[in-house]
N, C-alpha and C positions, 0 to 999 in steps of 0.2 A: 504494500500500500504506500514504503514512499513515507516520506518521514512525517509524522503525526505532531501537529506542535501544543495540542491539547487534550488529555485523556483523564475520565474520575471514573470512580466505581460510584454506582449508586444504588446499592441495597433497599426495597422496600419490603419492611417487613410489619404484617398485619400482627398485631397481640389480642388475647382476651382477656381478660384481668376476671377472677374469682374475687369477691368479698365474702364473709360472714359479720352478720349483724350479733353483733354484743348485747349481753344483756342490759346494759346500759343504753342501748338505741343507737348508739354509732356505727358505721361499716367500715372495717378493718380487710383489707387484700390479704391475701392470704394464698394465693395460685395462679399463678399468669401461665399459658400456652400461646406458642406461635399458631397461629388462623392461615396462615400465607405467605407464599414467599416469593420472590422476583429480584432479579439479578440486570440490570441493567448499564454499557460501559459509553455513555456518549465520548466521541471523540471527534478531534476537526483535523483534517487532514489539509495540505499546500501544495502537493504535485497533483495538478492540473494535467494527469493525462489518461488517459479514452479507458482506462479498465474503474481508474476513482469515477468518473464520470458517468460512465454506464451503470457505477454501482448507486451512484446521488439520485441519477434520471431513472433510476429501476428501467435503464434501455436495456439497447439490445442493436448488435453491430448487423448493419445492411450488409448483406454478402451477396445479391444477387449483383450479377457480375456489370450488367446494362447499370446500373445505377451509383455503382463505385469508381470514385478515383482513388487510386492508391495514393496520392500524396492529404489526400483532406477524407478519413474514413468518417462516415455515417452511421449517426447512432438512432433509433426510432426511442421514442420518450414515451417512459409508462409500458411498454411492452413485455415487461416480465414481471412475473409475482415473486416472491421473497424466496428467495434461496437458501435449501438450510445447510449447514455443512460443520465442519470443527475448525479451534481455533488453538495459536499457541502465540502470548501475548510477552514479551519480551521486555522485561522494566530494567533499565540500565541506569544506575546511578552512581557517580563521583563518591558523593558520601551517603553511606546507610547499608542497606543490606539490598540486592538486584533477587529480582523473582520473576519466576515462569508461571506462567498462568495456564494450564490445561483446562480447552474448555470443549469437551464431546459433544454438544449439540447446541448450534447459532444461527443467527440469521444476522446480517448487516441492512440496515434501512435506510431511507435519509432522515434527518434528525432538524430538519427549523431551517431559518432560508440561507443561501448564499449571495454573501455580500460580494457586488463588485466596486471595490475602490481602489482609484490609479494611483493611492499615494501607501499603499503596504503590498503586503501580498495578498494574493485571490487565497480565499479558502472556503472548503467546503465542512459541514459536520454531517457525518453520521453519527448511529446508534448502533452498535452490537448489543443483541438482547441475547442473552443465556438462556437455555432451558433445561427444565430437569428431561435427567433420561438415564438411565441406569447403563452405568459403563462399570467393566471389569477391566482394570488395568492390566496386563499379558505378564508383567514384570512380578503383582506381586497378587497372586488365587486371590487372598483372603479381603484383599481393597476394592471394595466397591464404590463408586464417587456417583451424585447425582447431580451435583453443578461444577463438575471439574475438581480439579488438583492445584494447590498453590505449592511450589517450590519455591525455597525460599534459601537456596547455597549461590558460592558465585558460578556467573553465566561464562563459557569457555565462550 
């Protein structure tokens, strides 16, 4: 994708909270469970070229031959629905600790508008949305992961 010049995690996680009422009339918590869970990674990407592009317009590249130049390729807009596939997310950092983000099942969207202003660089944002899905790691029988794997040693 070309160098990313903005990436967050954003976790949404739904709670339920239990009370008991005291004999004194007050409600005291006393059991919270998670209701819900979602994994979401917006990101804004700067290379401006035809695969970011295809992925922002949800296109999809003209190949019939009559209607291509090869120096100026065509892209049709809106022509593909969301593609799902895996991801492996590469945090490199000077100071702190660098991590790998294994993620088994995604989909990349576009994620809010693209600015064009002639006085920085063009960028665009996506959204990488996580899904659960039950993956067995090959490496180790007994690890099952439903939103991926975080490593967290250094990156070779």
């Amino acid at each position: 994708m070309g160098n990313i010049v903005m990436a967050e995690f954003a976790p949404d996680v739904s709670y339920l909270e239990h009370y008991i009422t005291t004999s004194a009339g007050d409600k005291r918590r006393d059991h919270t469970i998670v209701t819900s869970r979602a994994l979401n990674i917006p990101f804004t990407f700067d290379e401006m070229n035809q695969d970011n592009l295809e992925r922002y317009f949800m296109g999809q590249e003209v190949t019939d031959a009559s209607c291509v130049d090869a120096a100026s390729p065509l892209i049709k807009v809106f022509e593909n629905v969301l593609d799902y596939g895996s991801a492996q997310l590469y945090f490199r950092t000077d100071i702190g600790q660098d991590m790998v983000y294994m993620i088994p099942k995604c989909t990349i969207r576009p994620d809010g508008n693209m600015a064009m202003n002639i006085e920085d660089w063009w960028t665009g944002p996506l959204m990488l949305e996580v899904f659960y899905y039950s993956w067995t790691v090959t490496t180790c029988a007994s690890c099952t992961a439903y939103y991926g794997l975080l490593s967290v040693s250094d990156i070779s």
